[in-house]
N, C-alpha and C positions, 0 to 999 in steps of 0.2 A: 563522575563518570556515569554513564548509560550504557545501557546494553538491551540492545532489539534482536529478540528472535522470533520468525516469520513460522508459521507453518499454513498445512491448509491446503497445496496445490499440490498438482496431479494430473492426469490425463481425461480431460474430456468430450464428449462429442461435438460438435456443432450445433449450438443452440444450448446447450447444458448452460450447468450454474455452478459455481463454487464458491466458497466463501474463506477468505485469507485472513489469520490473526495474527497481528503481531501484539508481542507479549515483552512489556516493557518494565525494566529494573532500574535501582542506583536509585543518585541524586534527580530527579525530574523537578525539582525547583526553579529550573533556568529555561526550562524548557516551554518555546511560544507557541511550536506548531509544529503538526507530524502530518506526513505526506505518505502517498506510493509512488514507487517507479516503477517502470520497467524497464530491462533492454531484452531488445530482439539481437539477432546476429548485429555485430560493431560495436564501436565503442561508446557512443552514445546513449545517455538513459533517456527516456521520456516521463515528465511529470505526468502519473495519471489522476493523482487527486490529493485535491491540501485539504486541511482541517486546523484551524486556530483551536486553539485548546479551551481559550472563553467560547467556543464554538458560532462565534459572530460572525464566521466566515467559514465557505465552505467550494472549492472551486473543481472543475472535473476537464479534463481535458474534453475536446470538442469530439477525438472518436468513439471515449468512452460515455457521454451524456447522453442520460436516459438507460442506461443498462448495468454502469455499475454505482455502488453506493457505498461511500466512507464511512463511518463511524468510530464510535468509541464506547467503553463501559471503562471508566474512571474509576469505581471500586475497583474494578481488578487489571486497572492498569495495561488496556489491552483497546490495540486499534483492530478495527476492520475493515476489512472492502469483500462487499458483496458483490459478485460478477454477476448477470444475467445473459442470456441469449448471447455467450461467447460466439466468438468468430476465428477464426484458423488465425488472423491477422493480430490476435489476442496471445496468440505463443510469446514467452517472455520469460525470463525469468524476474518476478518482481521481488520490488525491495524495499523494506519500512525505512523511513528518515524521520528524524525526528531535529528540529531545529531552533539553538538559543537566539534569541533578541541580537546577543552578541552578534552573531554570523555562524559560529562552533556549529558543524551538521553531525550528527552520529548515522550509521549506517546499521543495519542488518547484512545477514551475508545472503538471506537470496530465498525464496523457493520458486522450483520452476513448474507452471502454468502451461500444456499442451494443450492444444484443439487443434483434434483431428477426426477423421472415423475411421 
């Protein structure tokens, strides 16, 4: 079992920056690749960035390239995504995934990410 808890977001202006951790437990032995989402209003989430855990691979969605950046610190078991020069359209609440070879996804429950002024 895994367990992703996000923190990090909050409210910021237009053009700010924030930086979101998720803080990963459990078994991660299975575990090939952890991502962010987001949803805005609906049911649909958006992939905004993957990370292979060999780190051979590393993909961003096309609104966010160039402004935000995934990472990882592996000693402490903990992903990132650096935000830059958000935009209103960046409102979300995102959410760590973390994914086996198998298919098996684990989720996070969420923190929410405003821009506004």
């Amino acid at each position: 079992q895994v367990e992703l808890v996000e923190s990090g977001g909050g409210l910021v202006r237009p053009g700010g920056s924030l930086r979101l951790s998720c803080a990963a437990s459990g078994d991660l032995s299975s575990i090939c690749a952890m991502r962010w989402y987001r949803q805005a209003s609906g049911p649909q989430r958006e992939m905004v960035a993957t990370m292979t855990l060999s780190g051979t691979l590393i993909e961003y969605a096309d609104s966010v390239k160039g402004r935000f950046t995934i990472s990882r610190d592996n000693a402490k078991n903990t992903l990132y995504l650096e935000m830059n020069n958000l935009k209103p359209e960046d409102t979300a609440v995102y959410y760590c995934n973390a994914g086996e070879a198998a298919g098996y996804q684990y989720w996070g429950r969420g923190t929410q990410v405003t821009v506004a002024s």
